[in-house]
N, CA, C and O atoms as CSV, one atom per row, in Angstrom:
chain,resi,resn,atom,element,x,y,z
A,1,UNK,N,N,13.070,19.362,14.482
A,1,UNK,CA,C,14.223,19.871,15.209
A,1,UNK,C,C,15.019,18.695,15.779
A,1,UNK,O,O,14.547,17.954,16.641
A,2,UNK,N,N,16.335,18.543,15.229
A,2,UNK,CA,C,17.097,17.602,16.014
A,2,UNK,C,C,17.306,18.059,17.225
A,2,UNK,O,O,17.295,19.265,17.471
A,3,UNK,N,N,17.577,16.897,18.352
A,3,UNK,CA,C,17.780,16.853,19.554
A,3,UNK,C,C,19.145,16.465,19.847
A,3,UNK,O,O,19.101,15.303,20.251
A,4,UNK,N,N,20.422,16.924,19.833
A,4,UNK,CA,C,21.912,16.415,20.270
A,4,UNK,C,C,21.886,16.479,21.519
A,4,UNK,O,O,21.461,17.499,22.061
A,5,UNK,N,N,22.501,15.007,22.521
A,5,UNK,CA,C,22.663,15.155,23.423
A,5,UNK,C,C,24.313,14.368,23.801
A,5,UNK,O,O,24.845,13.381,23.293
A,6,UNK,N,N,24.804,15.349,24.954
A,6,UNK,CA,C,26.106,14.141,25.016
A,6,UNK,C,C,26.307,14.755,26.638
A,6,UNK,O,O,26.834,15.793,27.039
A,7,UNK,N,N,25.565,13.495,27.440
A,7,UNK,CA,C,25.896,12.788,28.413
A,7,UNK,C,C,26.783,12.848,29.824
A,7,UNK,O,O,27.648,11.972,29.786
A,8,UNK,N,N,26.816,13.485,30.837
A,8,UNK,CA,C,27.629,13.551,31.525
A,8,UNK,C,C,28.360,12.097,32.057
A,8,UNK,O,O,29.487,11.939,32.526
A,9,UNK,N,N,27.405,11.216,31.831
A,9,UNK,CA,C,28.144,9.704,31.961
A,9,UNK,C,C,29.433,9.221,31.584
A,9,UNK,O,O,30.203,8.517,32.239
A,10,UNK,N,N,29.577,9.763,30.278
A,10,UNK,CA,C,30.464,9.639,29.079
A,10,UNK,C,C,31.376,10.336,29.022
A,10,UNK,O,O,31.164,11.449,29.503
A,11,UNK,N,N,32.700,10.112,28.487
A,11,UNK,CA,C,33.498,11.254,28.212
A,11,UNK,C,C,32.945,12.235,27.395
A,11,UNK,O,O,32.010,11.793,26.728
A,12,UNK,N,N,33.189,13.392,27.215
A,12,UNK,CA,C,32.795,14.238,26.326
A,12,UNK,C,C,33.758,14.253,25.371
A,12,UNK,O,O,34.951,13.952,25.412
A,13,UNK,N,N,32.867,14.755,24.274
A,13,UNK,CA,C,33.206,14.787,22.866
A,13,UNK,C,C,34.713,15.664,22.632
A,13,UNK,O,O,35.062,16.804,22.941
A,14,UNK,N,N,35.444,14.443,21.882
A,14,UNK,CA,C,36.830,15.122,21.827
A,14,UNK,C,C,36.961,16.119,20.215
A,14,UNK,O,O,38.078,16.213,19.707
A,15,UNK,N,N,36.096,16.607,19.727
A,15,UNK,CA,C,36.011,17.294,18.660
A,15,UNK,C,C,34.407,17.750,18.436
A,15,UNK,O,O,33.540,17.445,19.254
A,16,UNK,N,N,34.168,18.420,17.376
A,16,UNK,CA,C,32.795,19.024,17.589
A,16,UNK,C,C,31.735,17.892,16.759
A,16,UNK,O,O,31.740,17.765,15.535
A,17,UNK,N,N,30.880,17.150,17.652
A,17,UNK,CA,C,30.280,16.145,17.443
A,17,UNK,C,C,29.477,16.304,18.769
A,17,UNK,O,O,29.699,16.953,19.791
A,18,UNK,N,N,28.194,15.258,18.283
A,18,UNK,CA,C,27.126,15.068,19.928
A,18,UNK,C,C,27.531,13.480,20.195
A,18,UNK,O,O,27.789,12.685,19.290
A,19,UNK,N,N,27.536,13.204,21.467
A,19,UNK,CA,C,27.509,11.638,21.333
A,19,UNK,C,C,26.076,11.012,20.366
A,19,UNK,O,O,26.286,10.061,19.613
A,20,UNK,N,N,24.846,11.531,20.442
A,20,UNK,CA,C,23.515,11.326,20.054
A,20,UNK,C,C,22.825,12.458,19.429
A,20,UNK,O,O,22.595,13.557,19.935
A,21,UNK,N,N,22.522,12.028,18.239
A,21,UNK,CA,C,20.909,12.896,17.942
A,21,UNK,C,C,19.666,12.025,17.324
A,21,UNK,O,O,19.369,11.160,16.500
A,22,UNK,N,N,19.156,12.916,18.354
A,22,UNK,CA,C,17.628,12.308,18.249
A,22,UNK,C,C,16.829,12.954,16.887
A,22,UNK,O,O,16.821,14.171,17.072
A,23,UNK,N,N,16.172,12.650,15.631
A,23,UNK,CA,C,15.215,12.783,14.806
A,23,UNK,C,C,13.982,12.275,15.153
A,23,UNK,O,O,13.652,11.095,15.267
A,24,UNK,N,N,13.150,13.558,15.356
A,24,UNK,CA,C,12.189,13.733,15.660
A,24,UNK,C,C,10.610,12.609,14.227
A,24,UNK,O,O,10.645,12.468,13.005
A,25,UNK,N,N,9.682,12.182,15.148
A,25,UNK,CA,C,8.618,11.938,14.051
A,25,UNK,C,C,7.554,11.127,14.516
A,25,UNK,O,O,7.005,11.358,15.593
A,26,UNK,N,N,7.194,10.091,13.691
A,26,UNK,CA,C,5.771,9.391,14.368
A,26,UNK,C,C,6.998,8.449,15.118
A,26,UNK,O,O,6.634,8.179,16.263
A,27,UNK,N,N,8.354,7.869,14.799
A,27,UNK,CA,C,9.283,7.051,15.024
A,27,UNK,C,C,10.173,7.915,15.896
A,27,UNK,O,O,10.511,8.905,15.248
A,28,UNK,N,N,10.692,7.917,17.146
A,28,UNK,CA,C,12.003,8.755,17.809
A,28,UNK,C,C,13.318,7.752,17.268
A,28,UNK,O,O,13.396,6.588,17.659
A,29,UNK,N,N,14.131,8.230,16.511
A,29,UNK,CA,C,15.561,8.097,16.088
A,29,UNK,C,C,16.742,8.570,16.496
A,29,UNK,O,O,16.977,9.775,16.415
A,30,UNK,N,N,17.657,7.684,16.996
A,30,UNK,CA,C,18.441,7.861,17.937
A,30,UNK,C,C,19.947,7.325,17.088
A,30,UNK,O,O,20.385,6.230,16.735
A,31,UNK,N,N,20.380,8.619,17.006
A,31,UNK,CA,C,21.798,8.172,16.242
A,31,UNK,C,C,23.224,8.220,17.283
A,31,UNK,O,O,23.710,9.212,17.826
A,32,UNK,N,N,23.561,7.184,17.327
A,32,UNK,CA,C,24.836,7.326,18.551
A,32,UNK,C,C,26.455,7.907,18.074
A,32,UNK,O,O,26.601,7.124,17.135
A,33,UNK,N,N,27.341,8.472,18.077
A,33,UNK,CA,C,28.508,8.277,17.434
A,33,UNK,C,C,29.489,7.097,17.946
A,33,UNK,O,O,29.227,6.386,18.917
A,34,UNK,N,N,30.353,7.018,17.361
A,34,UNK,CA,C,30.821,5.798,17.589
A,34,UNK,C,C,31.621,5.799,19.368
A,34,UNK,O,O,31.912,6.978,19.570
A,35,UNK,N,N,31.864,5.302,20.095
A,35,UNK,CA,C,31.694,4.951,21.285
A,35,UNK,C,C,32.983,4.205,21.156
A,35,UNK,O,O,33.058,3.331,20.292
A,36,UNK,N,N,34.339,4.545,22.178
A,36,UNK,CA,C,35.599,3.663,22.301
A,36,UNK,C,C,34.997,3.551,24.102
A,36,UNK,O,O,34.136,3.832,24.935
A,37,UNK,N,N,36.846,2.610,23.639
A,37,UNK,CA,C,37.041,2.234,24.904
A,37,UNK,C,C,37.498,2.705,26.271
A,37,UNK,O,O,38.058,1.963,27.078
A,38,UNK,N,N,37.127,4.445,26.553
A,38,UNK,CA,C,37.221,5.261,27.075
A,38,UNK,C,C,36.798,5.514,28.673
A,38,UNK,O,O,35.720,4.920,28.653
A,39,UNK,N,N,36.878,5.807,29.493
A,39,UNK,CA,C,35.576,5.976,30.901
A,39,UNK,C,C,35.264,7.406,30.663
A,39,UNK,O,O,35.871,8.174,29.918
A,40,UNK,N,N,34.058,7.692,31.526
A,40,UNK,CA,C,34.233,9.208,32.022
A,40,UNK,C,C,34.847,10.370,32.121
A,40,UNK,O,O,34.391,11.499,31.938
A,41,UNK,N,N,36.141,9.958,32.487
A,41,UNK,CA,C,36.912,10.705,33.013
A,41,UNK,C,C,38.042,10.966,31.861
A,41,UNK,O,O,39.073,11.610,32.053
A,42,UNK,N,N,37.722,10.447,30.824
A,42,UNK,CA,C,38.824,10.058,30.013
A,42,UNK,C,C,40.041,9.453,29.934
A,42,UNK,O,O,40.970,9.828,29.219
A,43,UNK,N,N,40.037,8.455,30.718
A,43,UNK,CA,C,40.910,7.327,30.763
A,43,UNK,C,C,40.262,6.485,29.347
A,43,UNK,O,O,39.085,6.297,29.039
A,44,UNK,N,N,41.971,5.932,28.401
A,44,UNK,CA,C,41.710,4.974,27.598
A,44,UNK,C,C,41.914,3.611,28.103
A,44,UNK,O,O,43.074,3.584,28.514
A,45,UNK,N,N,41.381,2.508,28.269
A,45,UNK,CA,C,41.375,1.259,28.657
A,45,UNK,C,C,42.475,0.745,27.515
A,45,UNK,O,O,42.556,0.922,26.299
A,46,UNK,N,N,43.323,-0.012,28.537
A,46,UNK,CA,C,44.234,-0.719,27.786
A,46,UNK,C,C,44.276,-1.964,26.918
A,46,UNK,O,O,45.040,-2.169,25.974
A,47,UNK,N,N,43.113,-2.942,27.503
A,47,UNK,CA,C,43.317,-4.239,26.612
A,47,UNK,C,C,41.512,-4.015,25.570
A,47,UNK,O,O,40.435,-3.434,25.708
A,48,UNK,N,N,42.057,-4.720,24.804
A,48,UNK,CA,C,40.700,-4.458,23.810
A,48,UNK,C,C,39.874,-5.450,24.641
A,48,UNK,O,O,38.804,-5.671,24.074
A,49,UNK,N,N,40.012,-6.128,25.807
A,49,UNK,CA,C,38.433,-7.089,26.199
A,49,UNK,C,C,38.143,-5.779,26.948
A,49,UNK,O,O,37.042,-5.348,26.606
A,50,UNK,N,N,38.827,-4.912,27.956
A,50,UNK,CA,C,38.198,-3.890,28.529
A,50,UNK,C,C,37.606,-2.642,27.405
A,50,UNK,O,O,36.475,-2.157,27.398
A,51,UNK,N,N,38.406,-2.416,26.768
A,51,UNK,CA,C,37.568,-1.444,25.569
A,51,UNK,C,C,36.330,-1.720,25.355
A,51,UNK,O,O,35.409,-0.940,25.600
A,52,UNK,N,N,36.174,-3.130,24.765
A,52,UNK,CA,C,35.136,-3.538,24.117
A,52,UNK,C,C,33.718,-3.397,25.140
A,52,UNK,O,O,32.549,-3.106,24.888
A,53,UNK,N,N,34.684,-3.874,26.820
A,53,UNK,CA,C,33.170,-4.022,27.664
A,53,UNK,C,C,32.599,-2.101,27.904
A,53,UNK,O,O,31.508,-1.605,28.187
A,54,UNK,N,N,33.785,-1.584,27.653
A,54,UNK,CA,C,33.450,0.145,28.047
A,54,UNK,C,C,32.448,0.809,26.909
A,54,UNK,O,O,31.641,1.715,27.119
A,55,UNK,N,N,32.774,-0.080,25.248
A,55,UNK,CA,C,32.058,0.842,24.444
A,55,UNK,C,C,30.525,0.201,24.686
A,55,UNK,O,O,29.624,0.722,24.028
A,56,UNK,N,N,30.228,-0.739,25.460
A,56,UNK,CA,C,28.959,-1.217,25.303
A,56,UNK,C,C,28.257,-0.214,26.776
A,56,UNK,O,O,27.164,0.334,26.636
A,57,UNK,N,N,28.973,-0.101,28.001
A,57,UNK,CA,C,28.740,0.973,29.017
A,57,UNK,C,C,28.285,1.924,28.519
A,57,UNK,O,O,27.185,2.354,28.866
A,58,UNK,N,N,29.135,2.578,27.431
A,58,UNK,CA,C,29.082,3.560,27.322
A,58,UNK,C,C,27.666,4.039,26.239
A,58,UNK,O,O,26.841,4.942,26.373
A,59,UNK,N,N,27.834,3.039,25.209
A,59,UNK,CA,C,26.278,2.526,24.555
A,59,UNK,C,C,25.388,2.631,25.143
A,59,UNK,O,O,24.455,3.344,24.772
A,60,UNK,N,N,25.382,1.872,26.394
A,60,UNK,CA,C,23.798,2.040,27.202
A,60,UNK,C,C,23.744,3.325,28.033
A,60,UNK,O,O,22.678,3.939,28.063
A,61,UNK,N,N,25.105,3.914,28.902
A,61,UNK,CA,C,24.409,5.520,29.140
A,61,UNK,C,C,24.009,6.107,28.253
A,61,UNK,O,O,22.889,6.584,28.435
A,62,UNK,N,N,24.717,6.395,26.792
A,62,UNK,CA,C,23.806,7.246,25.720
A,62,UNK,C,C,22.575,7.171,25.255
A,62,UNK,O,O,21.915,8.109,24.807
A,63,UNK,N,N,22.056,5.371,25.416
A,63,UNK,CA,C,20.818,5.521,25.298
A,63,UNK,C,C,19.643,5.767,26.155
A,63,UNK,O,O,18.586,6.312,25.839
A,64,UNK,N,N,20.135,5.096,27.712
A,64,UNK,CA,C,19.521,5.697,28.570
A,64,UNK,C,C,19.218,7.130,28.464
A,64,UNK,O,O,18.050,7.496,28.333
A,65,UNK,N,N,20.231,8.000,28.513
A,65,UNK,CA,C,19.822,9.318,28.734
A,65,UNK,C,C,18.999,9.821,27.712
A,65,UNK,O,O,18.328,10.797,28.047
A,66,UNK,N,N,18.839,9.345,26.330
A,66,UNK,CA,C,17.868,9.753,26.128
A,66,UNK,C,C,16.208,8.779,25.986
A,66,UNK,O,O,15.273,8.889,25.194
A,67,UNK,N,N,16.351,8.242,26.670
A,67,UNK,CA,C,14.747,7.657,27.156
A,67,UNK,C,C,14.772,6.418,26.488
A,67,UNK,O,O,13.723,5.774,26.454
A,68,UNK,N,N,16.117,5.822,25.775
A,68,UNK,CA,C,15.968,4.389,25.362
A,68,UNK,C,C,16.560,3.493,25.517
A,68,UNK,O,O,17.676,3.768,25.958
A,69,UNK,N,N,16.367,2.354,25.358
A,69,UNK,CA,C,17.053,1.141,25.835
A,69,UNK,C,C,17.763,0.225,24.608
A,69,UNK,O,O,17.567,0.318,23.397
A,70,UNK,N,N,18.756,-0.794,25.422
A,70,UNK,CA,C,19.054,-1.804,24.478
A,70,UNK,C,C,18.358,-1.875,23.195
A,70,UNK,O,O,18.710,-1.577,22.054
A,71,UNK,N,N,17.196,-2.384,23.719
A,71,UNK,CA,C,16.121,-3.230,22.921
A,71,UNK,C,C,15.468,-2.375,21.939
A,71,UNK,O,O,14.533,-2.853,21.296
A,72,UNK,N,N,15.877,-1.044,21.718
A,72,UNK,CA,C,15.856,0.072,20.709
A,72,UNK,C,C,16.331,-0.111,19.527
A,72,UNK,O,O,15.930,0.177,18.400
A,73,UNK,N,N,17.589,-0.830,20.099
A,73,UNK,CA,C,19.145,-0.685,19.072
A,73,UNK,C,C,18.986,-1.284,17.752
A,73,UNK,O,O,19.317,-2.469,17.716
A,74,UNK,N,N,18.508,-0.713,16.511
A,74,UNK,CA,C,18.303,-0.946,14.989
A,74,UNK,C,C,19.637,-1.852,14.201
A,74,UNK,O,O,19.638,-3.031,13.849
A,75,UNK,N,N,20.742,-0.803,14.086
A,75,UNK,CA,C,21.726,-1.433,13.705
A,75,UNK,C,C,22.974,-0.481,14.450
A,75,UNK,O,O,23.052,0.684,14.841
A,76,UNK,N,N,23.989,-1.796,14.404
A,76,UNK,CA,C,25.367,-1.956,15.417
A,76,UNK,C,C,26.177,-1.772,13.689
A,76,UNK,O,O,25.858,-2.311,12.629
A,77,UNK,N,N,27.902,-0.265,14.167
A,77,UNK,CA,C,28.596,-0.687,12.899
A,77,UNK,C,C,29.521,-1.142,14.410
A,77,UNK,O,O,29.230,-0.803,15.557
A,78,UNK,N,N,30.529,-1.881,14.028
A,78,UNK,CA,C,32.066,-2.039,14.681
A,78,UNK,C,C,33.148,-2.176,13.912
A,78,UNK,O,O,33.213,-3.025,13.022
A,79,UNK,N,N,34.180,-1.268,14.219
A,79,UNK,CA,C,34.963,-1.066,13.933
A,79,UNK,C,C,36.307,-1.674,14.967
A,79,UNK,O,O,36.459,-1.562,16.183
A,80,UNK,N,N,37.148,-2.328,13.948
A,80,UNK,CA,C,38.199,-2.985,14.808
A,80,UNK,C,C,39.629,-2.905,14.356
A,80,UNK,O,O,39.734,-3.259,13.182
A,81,UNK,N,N,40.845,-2.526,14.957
A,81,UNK,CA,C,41.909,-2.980,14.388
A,81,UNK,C,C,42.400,-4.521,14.953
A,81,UNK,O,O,43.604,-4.676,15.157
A,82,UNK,N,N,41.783,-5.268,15.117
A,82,UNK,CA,C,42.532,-6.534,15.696
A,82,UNK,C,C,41.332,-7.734,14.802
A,82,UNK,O,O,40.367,-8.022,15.510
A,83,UNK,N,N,41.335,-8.054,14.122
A,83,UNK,CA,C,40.558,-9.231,13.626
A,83,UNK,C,C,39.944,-10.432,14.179
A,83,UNK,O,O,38.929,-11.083,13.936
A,84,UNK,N,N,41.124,-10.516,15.191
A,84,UNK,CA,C,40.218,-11.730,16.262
A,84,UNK,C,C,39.635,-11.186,17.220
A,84,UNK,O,O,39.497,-11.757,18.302
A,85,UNK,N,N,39.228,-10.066,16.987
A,85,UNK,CA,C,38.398,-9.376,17.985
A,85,UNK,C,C,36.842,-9.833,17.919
A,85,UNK,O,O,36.266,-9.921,19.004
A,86,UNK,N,N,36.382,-10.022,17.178
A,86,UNK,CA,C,35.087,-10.529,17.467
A,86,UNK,C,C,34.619,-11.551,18.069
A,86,UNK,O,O,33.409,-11.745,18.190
A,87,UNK,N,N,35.549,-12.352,18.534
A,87,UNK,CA,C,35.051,-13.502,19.716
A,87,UNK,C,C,34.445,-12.529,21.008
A,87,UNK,O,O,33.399,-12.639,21.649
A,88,UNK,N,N,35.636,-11.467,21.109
A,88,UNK,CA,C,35.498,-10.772,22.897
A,88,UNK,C,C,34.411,-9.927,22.502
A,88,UNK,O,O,33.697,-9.606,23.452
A,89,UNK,N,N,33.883,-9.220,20.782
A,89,UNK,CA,C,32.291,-8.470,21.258
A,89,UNK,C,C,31.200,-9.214,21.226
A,89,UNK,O,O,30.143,-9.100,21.846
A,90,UNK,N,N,31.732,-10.370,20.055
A,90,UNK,CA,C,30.455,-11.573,20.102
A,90,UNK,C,C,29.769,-11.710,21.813
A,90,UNK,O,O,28.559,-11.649,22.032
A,91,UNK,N,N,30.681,-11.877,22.754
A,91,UNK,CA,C,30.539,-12.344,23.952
A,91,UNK,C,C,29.564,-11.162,24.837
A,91,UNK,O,O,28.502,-11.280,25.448
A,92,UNK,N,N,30.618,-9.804,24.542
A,92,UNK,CA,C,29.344,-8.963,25.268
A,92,UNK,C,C,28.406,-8.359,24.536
A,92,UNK,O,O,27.818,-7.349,24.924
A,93,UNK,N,N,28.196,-8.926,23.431
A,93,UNK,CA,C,27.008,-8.595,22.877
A,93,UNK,C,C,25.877,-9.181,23.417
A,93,UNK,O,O,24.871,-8.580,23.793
A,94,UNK,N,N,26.203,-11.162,23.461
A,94,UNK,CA,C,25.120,-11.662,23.821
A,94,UNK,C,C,24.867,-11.172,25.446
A,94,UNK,O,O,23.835,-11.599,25.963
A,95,UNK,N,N,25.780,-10.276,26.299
A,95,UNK,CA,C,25.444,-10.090,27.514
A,95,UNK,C,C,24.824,-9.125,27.655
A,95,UNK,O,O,24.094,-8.945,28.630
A,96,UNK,N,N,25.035,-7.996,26.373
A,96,UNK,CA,C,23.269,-6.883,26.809
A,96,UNK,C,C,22.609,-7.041,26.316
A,96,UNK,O,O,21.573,-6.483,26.677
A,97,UNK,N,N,22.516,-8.014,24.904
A,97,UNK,CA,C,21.432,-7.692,24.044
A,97,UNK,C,C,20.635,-9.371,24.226
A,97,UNK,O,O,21.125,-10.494,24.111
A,98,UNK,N,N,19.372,-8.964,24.520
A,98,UNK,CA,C,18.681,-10.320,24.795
A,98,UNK,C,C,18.783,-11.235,23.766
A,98,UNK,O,O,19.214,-10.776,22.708
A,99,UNK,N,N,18.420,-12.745,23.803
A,99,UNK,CA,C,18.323,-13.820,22.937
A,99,UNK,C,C,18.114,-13.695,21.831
A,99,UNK,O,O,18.650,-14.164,20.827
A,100,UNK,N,N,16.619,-12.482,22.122
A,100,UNK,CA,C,15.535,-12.669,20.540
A,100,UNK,C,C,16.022,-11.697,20.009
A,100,UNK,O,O,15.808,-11.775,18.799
A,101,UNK,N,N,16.745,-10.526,20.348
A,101,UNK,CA,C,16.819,-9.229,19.745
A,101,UNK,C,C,18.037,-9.295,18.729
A,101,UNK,O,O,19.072,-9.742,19.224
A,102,UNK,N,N,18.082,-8.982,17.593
A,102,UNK,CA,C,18.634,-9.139,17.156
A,102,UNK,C,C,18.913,-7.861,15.749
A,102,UNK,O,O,18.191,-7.803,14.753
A,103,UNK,N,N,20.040,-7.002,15.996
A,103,UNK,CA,C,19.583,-5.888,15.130
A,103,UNK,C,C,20.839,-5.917,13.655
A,103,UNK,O,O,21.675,-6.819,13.596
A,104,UNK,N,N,20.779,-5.005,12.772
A,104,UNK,CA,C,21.322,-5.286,12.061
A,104,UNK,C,C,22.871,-4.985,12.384
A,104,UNK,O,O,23.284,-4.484,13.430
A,105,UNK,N,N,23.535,-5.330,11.439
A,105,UNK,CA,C,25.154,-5.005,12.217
A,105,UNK,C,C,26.093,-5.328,11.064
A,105,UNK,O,O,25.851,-6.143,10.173
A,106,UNK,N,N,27.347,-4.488,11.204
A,106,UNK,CA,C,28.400,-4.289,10.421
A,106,UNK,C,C,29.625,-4.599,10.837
A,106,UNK,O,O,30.082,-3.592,11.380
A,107,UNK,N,N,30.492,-5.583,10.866
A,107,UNK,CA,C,31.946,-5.089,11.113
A,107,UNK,C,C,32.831,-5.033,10.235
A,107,UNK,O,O,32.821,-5.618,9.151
A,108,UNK,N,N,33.882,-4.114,10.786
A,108,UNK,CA,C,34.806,-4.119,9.695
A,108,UNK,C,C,35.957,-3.997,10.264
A,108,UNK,O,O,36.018,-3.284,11.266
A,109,UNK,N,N,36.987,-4.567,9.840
A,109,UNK,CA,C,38.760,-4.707,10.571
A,109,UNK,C,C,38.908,-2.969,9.626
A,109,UNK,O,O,38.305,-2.536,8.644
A,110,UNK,N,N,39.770,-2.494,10.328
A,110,UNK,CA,C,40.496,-1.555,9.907
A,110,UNK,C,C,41.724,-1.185,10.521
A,110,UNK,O,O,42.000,-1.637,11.633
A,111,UNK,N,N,42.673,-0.232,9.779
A,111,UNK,CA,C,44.058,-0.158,10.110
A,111,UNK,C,C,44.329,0.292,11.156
A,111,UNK,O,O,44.980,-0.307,12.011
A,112,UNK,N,N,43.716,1.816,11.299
A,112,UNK,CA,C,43.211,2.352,12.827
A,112,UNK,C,C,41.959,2.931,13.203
A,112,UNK,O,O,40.910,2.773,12.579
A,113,UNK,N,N,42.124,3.707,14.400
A,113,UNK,CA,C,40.904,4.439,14.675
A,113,UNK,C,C,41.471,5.921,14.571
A,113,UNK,O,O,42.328,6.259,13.754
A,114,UNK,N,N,40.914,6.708,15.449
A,114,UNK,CA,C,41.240,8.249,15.246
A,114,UNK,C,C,42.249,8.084,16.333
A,114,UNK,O,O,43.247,8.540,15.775
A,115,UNK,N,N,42.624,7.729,17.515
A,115,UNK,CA,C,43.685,7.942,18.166
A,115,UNK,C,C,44.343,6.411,17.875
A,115,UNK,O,O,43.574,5.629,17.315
A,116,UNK,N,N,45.406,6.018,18.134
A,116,UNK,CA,C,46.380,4.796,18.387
A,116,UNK,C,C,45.611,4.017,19.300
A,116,UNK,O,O,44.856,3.063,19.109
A,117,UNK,N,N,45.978,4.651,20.381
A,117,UNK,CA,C,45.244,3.775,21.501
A,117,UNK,C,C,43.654,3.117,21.465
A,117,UNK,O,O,43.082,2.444,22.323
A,118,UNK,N,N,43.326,3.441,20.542
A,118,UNK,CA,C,41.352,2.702,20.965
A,118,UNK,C,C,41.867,1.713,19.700
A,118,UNK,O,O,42.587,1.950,18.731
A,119,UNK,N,N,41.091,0.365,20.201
A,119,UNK,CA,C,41.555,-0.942,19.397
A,119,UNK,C,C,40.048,-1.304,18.941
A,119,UNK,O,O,39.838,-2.513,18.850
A,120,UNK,N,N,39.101,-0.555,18.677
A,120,UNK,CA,C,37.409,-0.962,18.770
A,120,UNK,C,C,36.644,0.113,19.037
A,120,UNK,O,O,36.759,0.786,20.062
A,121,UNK,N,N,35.811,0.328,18.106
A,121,UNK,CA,C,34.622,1.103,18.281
A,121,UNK,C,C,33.579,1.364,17.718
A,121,UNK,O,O,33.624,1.500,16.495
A,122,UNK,N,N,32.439,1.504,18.343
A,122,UNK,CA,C,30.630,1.111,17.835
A,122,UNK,C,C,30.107,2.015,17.757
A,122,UNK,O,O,30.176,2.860,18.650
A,123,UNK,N,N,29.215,2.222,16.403
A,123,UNK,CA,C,28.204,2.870,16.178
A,123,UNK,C,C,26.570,2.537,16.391
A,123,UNK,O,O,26.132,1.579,15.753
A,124,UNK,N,N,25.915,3.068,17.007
A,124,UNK,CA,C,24.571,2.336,17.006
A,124,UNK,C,C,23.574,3.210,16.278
A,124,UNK,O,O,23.742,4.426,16.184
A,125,UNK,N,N,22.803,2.741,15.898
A,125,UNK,CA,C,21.112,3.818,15.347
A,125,UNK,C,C,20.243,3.010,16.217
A,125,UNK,O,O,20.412,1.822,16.493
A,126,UNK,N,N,19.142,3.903,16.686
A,126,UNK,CA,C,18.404,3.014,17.304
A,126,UNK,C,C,17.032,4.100,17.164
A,126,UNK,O,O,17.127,5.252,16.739
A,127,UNK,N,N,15.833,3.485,17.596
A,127,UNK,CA,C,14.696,3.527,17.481
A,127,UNK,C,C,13.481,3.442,18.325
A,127,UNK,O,O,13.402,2.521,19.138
A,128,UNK,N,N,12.752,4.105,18.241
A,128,UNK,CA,C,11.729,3.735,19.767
A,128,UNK,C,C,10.056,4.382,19.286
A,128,UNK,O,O,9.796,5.584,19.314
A,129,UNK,N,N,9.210,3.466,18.928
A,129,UNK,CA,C,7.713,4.039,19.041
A,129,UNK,C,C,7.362,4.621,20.392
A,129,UNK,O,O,7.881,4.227,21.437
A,130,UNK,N,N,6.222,5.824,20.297
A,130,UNK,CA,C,5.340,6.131,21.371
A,130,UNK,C,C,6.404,6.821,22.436
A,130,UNK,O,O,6.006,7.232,23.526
């Protein structure tokens, strides 16, 4: 039985989607949807360094709430319309994700996202024994 959960932390889902589902097994699997640069309340953040620091916020309430951490996180996709954007996630990447951890990861420039306004946004899978 999948487990969808989406977060009172987070904005809620602007179409029919969970922020997370969990797949159940000897392994708990934790699929995130992709995560902008949004708050709570649904405010869009204007510059892509604030986007970028919101989709990683927003990364760790989804995994918190469901019982996992950073150090879960399997593989990262990112999605960007600005190309020199990866200096500003390079940066907060190395600020949640420890030294050694290191998971797999994708980026890709693209033309847009689903609204105009979000300049960046992450997908995570993540993972947790026991």
């Amino acid at each position: 039985m999948l487990i969808t959960r989406n977060p009172d932390t987070t904005a809620a889902p602007a179409a029919k989607y969970s922020q997370s589902v969990e797949v159940p097994a000897n392994a708990r699997w934790l699929v995130l949807a992709g995560q902008v640069g949004m708050t709570p309340d649904g405010t869009i953040l204007e510059s892509l360094e604030a986007q970028d620091e919101q989709i990683w916020k927003n990364t760790v309430l989804t995994l918190e709430d469901a019982g996992f951490g950073v150090e879960d996180i399997v593989k990262l996709t990112v999605f960007s319309t600005d190309p020199s954007a990866l200096a500003i996630h390079m940066k907060h990447r190395m600020a949640y994700l420890s030294q050694d951890h290191t998971p797999a990861s994708t980026w890709l420039n693209v033309s847009s996202l689903a609204r105009p306004e979000f300049l960046i946004e992450m997908e995570t899978v993540a993972a947790k024994t026991g």
